[in-house]
C-alpha positions in Angstrom: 5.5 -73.1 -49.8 5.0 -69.3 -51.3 7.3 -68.3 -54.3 10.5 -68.1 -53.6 11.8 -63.9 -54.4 15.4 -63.6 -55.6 17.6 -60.8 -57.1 18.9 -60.2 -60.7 22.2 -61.4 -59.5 20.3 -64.7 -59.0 19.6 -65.2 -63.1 23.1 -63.7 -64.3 24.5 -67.7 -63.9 22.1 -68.9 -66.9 19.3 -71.1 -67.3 21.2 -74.5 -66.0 22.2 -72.5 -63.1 18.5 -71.6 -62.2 17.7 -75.1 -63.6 19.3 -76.8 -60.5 17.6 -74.5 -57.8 14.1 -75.1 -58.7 12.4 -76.8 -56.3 9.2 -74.6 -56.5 8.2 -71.2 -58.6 10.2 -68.5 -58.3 9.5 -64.7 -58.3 12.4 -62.5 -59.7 11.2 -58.8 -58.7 12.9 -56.2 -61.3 14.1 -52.7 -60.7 12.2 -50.6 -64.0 15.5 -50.0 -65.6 15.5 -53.7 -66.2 12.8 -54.8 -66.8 12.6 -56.8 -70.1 10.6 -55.8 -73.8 8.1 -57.9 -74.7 11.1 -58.7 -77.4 13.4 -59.7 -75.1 10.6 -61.4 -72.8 10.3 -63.7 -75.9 13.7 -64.0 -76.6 14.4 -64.9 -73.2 11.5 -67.7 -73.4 13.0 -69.0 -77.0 16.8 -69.4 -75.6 16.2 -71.1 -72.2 13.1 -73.5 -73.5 14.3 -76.0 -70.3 12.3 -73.5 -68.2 8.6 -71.9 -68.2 8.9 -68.2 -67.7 5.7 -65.5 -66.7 5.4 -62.3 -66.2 2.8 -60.2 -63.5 1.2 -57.3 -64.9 4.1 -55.4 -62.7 6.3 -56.5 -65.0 8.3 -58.8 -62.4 9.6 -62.2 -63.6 8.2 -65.7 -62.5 10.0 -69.2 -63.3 8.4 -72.0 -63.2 10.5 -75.7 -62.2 10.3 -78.2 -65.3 6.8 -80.4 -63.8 7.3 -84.0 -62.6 6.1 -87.3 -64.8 2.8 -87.9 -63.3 1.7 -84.2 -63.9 3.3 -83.9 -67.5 1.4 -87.3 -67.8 -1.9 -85.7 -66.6 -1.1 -82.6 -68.6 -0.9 -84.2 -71.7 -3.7 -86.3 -71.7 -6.0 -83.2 -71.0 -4.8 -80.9 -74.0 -5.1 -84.9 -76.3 -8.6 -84.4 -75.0 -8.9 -80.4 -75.8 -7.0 -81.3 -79.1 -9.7 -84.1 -80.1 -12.4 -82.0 -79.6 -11.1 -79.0 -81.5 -10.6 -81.0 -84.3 -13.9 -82.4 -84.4 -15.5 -79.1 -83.4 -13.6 -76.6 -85.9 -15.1 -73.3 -84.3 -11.8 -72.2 -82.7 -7.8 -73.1 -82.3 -6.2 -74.8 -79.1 -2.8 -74.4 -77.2 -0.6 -76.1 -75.4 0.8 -75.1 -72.2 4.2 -73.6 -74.3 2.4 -71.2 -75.6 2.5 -67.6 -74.5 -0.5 -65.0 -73.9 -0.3 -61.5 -73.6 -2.6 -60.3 -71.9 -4.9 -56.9 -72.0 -3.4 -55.8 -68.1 0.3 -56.6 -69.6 1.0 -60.0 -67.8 2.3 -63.0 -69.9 0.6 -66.1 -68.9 0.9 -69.5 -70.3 -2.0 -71.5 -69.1 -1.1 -75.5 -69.2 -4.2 -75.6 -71.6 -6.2 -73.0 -73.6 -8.8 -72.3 -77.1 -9.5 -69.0 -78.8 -12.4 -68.6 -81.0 -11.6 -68.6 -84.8 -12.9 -65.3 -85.4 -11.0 -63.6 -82.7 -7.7 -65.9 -83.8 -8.3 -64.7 -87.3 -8.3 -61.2 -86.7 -4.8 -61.3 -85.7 -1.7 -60.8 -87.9 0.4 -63.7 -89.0 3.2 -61.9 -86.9 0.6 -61.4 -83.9 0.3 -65.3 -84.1 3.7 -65.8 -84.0 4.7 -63.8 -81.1 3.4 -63.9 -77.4 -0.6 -64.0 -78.6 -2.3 -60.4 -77.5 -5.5 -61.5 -76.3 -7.0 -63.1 -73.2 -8.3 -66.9 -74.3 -12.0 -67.8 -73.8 -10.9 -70.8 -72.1 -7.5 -72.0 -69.6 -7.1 -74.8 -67.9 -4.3 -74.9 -65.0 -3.1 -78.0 -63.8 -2.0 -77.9 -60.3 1.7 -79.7 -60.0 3.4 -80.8 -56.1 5.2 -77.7 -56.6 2.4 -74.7 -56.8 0.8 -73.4 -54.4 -3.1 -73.5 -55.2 -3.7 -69.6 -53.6 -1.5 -69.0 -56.4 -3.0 -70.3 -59.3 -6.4 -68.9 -57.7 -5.2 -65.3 -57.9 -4.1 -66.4 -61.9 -7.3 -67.8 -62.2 -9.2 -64.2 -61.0 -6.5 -62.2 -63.6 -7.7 -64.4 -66.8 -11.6 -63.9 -65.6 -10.9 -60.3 -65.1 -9.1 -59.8 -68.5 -11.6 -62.1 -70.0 -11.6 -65.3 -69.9 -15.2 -67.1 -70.6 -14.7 -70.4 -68.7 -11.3 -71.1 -66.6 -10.7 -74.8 -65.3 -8.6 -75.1 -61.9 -7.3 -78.5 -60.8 -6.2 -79.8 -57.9 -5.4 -83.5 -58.4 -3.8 -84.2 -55.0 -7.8 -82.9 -53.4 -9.7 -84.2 -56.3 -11.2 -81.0 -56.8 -12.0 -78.2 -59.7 -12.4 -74.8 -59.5 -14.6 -73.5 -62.6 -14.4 -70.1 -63.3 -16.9 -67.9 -65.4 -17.8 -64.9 -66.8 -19.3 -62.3 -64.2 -20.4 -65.4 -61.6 -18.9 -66.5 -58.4 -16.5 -69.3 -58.6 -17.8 -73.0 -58.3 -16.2 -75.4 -56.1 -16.7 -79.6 -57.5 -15.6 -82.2 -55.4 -14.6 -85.7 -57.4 -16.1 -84.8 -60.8 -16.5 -87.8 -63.2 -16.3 -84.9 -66.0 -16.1 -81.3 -66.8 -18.1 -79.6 -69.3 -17.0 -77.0 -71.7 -21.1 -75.8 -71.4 -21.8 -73.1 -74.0 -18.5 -71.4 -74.6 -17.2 -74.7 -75.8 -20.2 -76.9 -77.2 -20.0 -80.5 -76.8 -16.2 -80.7 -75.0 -16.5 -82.9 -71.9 -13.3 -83.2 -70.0 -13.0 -86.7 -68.8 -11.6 -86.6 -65.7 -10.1 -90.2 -65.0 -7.4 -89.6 -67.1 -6.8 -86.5 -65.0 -6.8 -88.0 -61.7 
């Protein structure tokens, strides 16, 4: 099923309203005279936390349904496993899937699972790291759920290698299959991988994919 396009008059009812609906990701295309400020983006974020909001680099709204157990589950014990290493490792910070990136074509993404460098976290201001983060990561995981649509998450995938990204992770649980994107290279297609390496962008992270599965 593609995303679902709907009207402002569609959001007016609130968050509980919107809430109820979801059944799959929703696109809410914006005329320019409403379209929101990165302020109010985050504000808009902050006061309906129940739901995962995005934003395309055209500025047009996407929400996200709430995910089911078994991919909140899976989603979990990947970042544990991002989490472990980064603590171990101390080169760089990780994220969870509630946080925000702005990134440089204007889109707001919020990968299920990212890391940033330490010196390229450290250049930013302590307000810059509390806000919507204004950099591409060096690494994202997506998570595919029963509700996306994998062309989808491809085209994300393409927008965080074009604006960046160092290594991007795509799975698709229900196929048992990853998508690993790179830097400048074509993307690599692994059927049923045991793991996942983090190979030279993250040193010594191996994502252990039974827990995934």
């Amino acid at each position: 099923m593609s995303d679902r396009v709907l009207g402002i008059s569609d959001i007016l009812g609130g968050g509980d309203v919107i809430e109820a609906q979801l059944m799959s990701p929703i696109t809410l295309e914006l005329d320019a005279e409403l379209k929101w400020t990165d302020r109010q983006f985050q504000q808009l974020c902050e006061t309906n936390r129940n739901l995962k909001f995005e934003r395309n680099a055209q500025g047009d709204l996407l929400i996200m349904p709430p995910t089911g157990g078994s991919t909140g589950n899976r989603n979990g014990r990947l970042n544990q496993q991002l989490f472990n290493w980064c603590d171990r490792d101390a080169s760089g910070v990780a994220f969870d899937s509630s946080t925000g990136f702005k990134l440089p074509n204007g889109a707001d993404r919020s990968p299920d699972a990212a890391w940033v460098t330490n010196d390229r976290w450290n250049a930013l201001s302590l307000e810059q790291q509390d806000k919507f983060i204004p950099l591409c990561p060096d690494f994202v995981v997506e998570l595919m759920s029963p509700s996306d649509q994998r062309s989808n998450l491809q085209a994300k995938m393409q927008e965080y290698q074009e604006n960046g990204v160092r290594l991007g992770i795509l799975i698709d649980r229900s196929a048992k299959q990853v998508e690993i994107y790179r830097s400048g290279k074509d993307v690599e297609i692994c059927d049923r991988p045991e793991t996942i390496s983090g190979e030279e962008v993250l040193p010594g992270f191996v994502l252990q994919m039974s827990s995934i599965w």
